[in-house]
C-alpha positions in Angstrom: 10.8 -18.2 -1.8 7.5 -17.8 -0.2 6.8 -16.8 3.3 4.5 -17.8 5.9 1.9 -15.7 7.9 -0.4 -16.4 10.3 -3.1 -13.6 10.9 -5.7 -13.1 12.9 -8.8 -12.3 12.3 -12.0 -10.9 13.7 -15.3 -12.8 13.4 -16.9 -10.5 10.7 -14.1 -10.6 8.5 -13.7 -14.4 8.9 -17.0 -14.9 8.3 -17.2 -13.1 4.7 -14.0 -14.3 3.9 -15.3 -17.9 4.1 -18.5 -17.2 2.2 -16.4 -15.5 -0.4 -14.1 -18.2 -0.9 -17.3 -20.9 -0.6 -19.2 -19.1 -3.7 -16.0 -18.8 -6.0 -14.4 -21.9 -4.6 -11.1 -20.4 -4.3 -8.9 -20.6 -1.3 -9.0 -17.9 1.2 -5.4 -17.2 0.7 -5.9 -16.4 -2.8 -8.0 -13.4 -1.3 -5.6 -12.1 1.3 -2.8 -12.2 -1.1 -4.8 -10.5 -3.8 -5.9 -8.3 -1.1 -2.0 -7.4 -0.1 -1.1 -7.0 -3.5 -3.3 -4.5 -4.4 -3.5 -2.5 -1.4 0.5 -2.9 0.4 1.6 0.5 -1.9 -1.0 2.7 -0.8 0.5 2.0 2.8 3.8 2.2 1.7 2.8 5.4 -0.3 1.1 7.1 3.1 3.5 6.5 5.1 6.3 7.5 3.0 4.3 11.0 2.9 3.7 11.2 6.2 7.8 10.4 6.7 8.4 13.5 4.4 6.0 16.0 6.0 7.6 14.8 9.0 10.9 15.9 7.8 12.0 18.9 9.5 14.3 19.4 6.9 12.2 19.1 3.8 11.7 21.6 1.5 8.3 22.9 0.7 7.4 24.1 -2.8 4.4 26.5 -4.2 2.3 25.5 -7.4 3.9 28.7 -8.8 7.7 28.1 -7.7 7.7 24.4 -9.4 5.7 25.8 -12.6 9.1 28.1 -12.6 11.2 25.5 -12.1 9.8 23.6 -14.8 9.7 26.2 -17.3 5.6 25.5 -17.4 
């Protein structure tokens, strides 16, 4: 089931996302989706680092402690 969003945006980004959709005559959803598809992990991915480093209980590793580990 699909969900949906409203968003707003600024007048810059409004503005090339309408010529963008004008010159490949696609909707400008197409683009925002596309846009969120790609890009969502990367956020996901940062913050999920930044949750970790964040962890006072996390355990930090040297190159040379996980090449022992690993038998490398």
């Amino acid at each position: 089931m699909s969900k949906i969003l409203n968003v707003r945006l600024g007048d810059d980004i409004s503005s090339r996302l309408d010529l963008l959709a004008d010159k490949t005559k696609r909707p400008k959803s197409f683009y925002i989706r596309e846009i969120l598809v790609r890009h969502l992990s990367e956020y996901e991915d940062a913050y999920l680092a930044l949750d970790r480093l964040n962890d006072r209980n996390a355990e930090y590793h040297s190159t040379e402690d996980v090449e022992k580990i690993l038998d490398l």
